[in-house]
N, C-alpha and C positions, 0 to 999 in steps of 0.2 A: 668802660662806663656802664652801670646797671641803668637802664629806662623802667621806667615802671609805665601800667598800660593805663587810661584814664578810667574812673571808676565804670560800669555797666547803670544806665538809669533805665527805670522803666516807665513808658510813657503814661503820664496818668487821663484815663479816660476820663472823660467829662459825667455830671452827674444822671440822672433819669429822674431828677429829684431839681424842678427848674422855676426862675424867681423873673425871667427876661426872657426876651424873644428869642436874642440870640443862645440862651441857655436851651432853650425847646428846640431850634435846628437844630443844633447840636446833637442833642439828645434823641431825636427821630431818626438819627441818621444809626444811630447802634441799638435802641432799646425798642422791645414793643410795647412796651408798659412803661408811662412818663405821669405824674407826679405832677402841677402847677400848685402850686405851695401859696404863692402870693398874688395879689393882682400885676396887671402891666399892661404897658399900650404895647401892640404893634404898627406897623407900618408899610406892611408888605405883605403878600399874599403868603401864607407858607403850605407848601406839599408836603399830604399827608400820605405816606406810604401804605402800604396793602396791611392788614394783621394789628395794625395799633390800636393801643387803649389810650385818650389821654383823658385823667382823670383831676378833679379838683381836689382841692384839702380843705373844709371850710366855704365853699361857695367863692371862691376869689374870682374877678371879673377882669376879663382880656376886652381890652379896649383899642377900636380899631381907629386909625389915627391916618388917612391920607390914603384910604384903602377902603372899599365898597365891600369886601370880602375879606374873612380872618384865614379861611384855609380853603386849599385846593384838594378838594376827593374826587377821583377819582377810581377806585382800586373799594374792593369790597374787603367785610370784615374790619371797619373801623368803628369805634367805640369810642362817643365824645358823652360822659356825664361828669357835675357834681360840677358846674364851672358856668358862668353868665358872659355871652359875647356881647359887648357893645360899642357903640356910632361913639365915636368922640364930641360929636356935637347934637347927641341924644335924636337923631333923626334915624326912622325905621324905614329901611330901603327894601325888604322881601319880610314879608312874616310866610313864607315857603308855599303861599299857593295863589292861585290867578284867577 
C-alpha cells in the first residue's frame, strides 16, 4: 500500500500590527517594532522587553481596566509614542512626579 506523508504547514506568526491586548503580548514577544492600530482596554500589567518601539497609528487610546499600570519597564531603550494610556474610570493615579 502507497502512504502519502501529511502536507508540511508552516506556522503563522502573529502580526506586529496589533488591535487587542492579547495581540500586543503576542507581538512583543517576537517583534521590536509593534504597530497599535486601534484603541483597547487592558487588564493586566504587560512586560515591556528591552529594544521596543510601540508606536500608535492615529492617536488610539489603551485603556486600563482593573490595573493601576498599563506596562511594566524595566530594561532600557523602549520607545512608547503616537498612543494615549487611560484609567477606565477617567481617574489620574501618577502624572510621573511627587
Amino acid at each position: 500500500p502507497v502512504t502519502t506523508q501529511p502536507p508540511v504547514t508552516t506556522p503563522v506568526l502573529p502580526s506586529n500590527i496589533v488591535t487587542n491586548q492579547e495581540e500586543l503580548i503576542e507581538a512583543l514577544k517576537i517583534y521590536s517594532n509593534v504597530l497599535i492600530r486601534e484603541s483597547f482596554t487592558i487588564n493586566t500589567i504587560i512586560e515591556i522587553p528591552e529594544g521596543v518601539s510601540i508606536r500608535g497609528a492615529g492617536n488610539p487610546t489603551i485603556t486600563m481596566s482593573n490595573t493601576l499600570v498599563a506596562f511594566n519597564i524595566r530594561t532600557s531603550n523602549v520607545e512608547l509614542r503616537d498612543f494615549t494610556i487611560s484609567s477606565a474610570n477617567n481617574q489620574e493615579y501618577s502624572n510621573g512626579s511627587y
